[in-house]
C-alpha positions as CSV (number, residue, x, y, z in Angstrom):
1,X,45.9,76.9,34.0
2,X,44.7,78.0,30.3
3,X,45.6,81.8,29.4
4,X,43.7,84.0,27.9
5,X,45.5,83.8,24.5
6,X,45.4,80.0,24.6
7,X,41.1,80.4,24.9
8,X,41.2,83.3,22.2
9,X,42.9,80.7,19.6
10,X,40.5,77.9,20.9
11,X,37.5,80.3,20.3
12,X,38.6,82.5,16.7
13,X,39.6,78.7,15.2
14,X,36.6,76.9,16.4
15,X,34.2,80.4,15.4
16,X,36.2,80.9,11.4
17,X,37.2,76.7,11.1
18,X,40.1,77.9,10.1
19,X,43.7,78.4,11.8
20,X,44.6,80.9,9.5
21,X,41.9,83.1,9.7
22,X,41.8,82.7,13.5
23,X,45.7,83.6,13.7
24,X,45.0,86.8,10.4
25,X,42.1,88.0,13.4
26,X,44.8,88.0,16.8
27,X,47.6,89.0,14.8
28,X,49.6,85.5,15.2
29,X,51.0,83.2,13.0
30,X,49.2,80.3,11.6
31,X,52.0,77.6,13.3
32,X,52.0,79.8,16.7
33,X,48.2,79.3,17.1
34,X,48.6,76.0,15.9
35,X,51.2,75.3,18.7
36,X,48.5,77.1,21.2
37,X,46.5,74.7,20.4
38,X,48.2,71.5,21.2
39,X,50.3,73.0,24.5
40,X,45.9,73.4,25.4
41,X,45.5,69.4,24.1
42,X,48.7,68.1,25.8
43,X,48.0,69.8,29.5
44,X,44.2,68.4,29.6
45,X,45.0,65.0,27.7
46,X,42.0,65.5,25.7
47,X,41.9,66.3,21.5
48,X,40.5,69.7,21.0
49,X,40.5,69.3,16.5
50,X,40.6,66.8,13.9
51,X,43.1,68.2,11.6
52,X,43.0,67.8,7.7
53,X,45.0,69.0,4.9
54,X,42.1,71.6,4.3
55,X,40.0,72.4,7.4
56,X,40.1,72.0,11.1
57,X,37.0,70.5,13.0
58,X,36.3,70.7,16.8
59,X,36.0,67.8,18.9
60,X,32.7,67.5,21.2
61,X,35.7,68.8,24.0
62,X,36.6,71.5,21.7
63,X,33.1,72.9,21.0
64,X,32.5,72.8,24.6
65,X,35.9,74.5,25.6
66,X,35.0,77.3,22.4
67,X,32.0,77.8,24.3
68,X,33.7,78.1,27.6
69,X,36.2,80.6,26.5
70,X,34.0,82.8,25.1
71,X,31.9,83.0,28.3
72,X,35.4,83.7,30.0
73,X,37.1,85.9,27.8
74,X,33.6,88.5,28.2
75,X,34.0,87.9,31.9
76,X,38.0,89.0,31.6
77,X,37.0,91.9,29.2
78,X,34.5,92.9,31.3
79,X,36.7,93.1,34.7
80,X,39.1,94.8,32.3
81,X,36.8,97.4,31.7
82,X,35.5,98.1,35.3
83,X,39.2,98.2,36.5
84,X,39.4,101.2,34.0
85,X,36.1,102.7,35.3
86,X,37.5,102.3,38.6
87,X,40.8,103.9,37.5
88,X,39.2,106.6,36.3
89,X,36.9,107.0,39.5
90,X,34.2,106.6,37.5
91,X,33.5,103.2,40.4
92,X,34.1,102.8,43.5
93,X,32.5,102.5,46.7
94,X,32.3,105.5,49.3
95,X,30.8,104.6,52.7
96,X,30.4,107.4,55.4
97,X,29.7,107.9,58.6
98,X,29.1,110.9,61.1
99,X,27.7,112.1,64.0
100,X,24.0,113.2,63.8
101,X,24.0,116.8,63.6
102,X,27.1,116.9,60.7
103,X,25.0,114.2,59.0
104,X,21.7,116.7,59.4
105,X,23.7,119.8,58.2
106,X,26.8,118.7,56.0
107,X,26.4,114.8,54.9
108,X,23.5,116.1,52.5
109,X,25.6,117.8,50.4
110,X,27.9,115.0,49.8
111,X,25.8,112.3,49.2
112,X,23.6,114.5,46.8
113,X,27.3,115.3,45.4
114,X,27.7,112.2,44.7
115,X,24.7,110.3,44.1
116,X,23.8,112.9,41.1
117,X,27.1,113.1,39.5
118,X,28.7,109.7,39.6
119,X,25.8,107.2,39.7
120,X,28.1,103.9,39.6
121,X,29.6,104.7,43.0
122,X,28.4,102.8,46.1
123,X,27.5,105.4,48.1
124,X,26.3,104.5,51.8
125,X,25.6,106.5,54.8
126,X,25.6,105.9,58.9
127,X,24.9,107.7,61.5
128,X,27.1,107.5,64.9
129,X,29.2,108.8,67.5
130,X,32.8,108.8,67.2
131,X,33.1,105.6,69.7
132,X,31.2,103.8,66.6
133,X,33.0,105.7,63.5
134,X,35.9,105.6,64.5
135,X,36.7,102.0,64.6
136,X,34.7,101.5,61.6
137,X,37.4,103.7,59.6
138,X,39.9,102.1,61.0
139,X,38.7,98.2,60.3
140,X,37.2,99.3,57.0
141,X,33.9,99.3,57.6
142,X,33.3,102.9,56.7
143,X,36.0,104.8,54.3
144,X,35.6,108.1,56.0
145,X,33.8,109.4,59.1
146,X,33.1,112.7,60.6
147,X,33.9,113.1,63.8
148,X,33.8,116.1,66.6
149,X,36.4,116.9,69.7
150,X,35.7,119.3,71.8
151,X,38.4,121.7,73.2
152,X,38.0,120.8,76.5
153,X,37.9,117.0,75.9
154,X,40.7,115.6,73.7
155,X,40.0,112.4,71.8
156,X,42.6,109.8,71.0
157,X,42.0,107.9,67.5
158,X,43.0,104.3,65.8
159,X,46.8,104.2,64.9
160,X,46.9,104.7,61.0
161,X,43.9,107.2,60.4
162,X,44.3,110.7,59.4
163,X,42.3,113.7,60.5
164,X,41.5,117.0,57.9
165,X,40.0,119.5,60.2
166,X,36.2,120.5,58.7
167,X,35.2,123.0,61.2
168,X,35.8,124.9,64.3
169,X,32.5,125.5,66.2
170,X,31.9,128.1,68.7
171,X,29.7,126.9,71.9
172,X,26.9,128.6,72.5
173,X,24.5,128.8,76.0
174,X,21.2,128.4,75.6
175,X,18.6,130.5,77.9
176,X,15.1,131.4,78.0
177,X,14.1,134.7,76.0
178,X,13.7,137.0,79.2
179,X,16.1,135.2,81.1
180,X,18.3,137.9,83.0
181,X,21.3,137.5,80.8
182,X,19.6,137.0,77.3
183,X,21.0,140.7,75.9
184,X,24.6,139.4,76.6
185,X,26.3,138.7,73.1
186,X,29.3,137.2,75.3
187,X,29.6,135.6,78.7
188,X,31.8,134.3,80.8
189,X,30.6,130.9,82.2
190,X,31.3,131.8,85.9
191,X,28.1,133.8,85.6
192,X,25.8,130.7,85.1
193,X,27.2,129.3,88.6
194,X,23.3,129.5,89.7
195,X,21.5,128.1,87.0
196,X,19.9,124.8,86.8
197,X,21.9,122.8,83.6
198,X,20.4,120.4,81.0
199,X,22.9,117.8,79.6
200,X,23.4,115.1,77.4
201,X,24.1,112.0,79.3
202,X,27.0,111.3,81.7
203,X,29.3,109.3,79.4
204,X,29.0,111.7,76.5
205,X,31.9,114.4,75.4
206,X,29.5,116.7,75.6
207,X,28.8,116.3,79.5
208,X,32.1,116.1,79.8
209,X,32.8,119.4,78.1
210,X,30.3,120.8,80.3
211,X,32.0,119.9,83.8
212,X,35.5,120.9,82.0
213,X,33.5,124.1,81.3
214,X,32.2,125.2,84.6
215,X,35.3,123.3,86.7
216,X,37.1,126.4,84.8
217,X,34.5,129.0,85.7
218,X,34.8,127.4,89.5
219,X,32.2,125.6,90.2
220,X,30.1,121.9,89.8
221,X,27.2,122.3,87.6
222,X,23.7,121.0,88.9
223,X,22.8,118.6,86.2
224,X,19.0,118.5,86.5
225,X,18.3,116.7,83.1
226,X,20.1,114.3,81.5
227,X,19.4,113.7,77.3
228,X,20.8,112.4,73.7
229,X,17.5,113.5,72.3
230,X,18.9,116.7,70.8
231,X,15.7,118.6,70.1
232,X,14.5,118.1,74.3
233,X,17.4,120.5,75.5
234,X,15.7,123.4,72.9
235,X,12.3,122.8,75.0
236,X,13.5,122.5,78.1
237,X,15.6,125.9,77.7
238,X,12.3,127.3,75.8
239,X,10.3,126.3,79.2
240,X,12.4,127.9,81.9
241,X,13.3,124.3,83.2
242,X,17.3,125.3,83.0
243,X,20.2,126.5,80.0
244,X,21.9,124.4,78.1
245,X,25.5,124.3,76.0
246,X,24.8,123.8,72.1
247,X,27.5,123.8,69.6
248,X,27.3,126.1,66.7
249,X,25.8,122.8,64.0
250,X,23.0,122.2,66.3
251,X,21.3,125.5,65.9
252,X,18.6,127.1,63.5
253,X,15.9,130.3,64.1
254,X,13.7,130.7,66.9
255,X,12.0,133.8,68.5
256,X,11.3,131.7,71.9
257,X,15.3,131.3,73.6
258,X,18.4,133.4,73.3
259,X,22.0,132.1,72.5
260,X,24.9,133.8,74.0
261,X,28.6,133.0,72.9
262,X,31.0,131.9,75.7
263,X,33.4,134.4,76.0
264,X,36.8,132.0,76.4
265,X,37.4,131.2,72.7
266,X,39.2,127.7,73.5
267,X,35.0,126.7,74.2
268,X,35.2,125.1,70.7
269,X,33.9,122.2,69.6
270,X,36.0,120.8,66.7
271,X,34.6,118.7,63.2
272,X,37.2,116.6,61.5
273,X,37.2,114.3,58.6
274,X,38.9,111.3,59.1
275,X,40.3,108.5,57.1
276,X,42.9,105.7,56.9
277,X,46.4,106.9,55.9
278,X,47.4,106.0,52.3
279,X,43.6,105.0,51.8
280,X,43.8,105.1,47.5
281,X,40.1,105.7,47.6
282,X,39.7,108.2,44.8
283,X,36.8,110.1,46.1
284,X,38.1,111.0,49.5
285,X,39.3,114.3,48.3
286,X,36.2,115.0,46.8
287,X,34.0,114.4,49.6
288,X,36.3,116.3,51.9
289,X,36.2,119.1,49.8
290,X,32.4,118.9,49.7
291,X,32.7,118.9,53.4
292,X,34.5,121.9,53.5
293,X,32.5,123.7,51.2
294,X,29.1,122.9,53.2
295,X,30.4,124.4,56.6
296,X,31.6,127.3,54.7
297,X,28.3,128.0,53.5
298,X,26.8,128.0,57.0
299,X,29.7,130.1,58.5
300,X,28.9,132.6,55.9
301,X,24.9,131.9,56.8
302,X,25.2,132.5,60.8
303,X,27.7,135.1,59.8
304,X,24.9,137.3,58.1
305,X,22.7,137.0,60.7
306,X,22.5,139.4,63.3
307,X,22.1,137.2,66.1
308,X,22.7,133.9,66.4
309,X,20.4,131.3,65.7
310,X,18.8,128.7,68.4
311,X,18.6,125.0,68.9
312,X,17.5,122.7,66.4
């Protein structure tokens, strides 16, 4: 296979005609480009020059090869120099995933992050459920994902991926305005053994948390609607149809329902990161840290408010 320093010789003599000035421009010797040269001519059985005393002319294969080479040598220079860019995380790709209401409330920040300040990066986004990310991360689909767990539902990953933990979200209930326990700031969920519940669907870690929930507080909850739409629970609630759990990233202002904080403080619902261990990815760290710095920001937000908001 021809080296790159056997095409620079074939190019610089073919370009100046002459093997000196071609060997004065690389830094060889006239005899070691000469000897380039016809190592090139004795592997491909072809003549590349006709030599004289005075001057060096290609042959119809060696103008073609000249040709060639230059072609190739801009292709090598030109990986060279994304390898550096890539080096210097200046390239790369970043593809993300996360759950819908961490991609409502913290992927924003990190594909703006990214999108503005390092414009050569691929940056893609998905949404989905951990069932989706997390095989995606761990088959290389996606590079990172952000996934939730709720306390009362542990979740076992792919070997070989890492979790950062993100945020820990308190759960919230959700009642009508006048309903008899909206000027509670705390409750314990044995109190709600009467109401009517609104749920996501049956399969979900979120129904699951609820049962886990209420089998604590003693008793079954009667599951009257069953949702993934994540604004219908809000109306429902809003209605008088029933009270719903929502976790702290799925809530904004409203004057029309009241949120009250469980009282058990192991009623969490955790956000993680995750990625593959010893993924070199250069911009992991960042986005992470972007990550981080978004939930901060809306701890800080709910934290100022004097009541908690309601349901997106």
């Amino acid at each position: 296979m021809l080296t790159p320093t056997q095409l620079q010789a074939i190019r610089d003599v073919v370009a100046t005609g002459s093997l000196r000035t071609a060997a004065r421009r690389l830094g060889y010797s006239p005899s070691a480009i000469s000897q380039q040269i016809a190592s090139v001519e004795r592997a491909l059985g072809v003549p590349l020059f006709e030599r004289s005393p005075r001057s060096v002319r290609p042959t119809a294969a060696g103008a073609q090869l000249a040709r060639r080479a230059v072609r190739l040598l801009a292709d090598l220079e030109a990986a060279e120099d994304e390898m550096r860019s890539f080096a210097a995380a200046e390239r790369g790709r970043l593809h993300l995933g996360s759950f819908w209401s961490a991609g409502f409330r913290l992927m924003p920040a990190v594909l703006t992050d990214f999108l503005r300040d390092r414009p050569h990066v691929d940056v893609r986004y998905e949404e989905g459920d951990p069932p989706v990310t997390l095989p995606a991360v761990a088959e290389g689909r996606l590079d990172l994902a952000v996934i939730f767990e709720y306390g009362t539902v542990p979740r076992n990953d792919p070997p070989d991926l890492e979790r950062t933990l993100i945020l820990e979200e308190p759960l919230y209930v959700l009642v009508p305005k006048k309903h008899r326990l909206a000027r509670r700031k705390r409750i314990r969920v044995a109190d709600l053994s009467a109401e009517r519940w609104i749920c996501y669907r049956e399969e979900t870690d979120a129904a699951r948390s609820l049962f886990h929930i209420c089998a604590e507080g003693g008793f079954r909850p009667e599951v009257i609607f069953r949702t993934n739409d994540y604004n219908l629970p809000f109306e429902l609630v809003r209605n008088g149809l029933g009270v719903a759990i929502v976790p702290e990233l799925a809530l904004s202002k409203s004057e029309d329902v009241h949120l009250i904080r469980l009282a058990n403080p192991t009623h969490v619902r955790r956000v993680f990161a995750v990625r593959r261990s010893g993924d070199p990815n250069p911009f992991l760290d960042q986005a992470v840290a972007v990550l981080r710095a978004a939930a901060a920001t809306i701890d800080r937000e709910l934290s100022q408010t004097n009541e908690p908001p309601t349901a997106v």
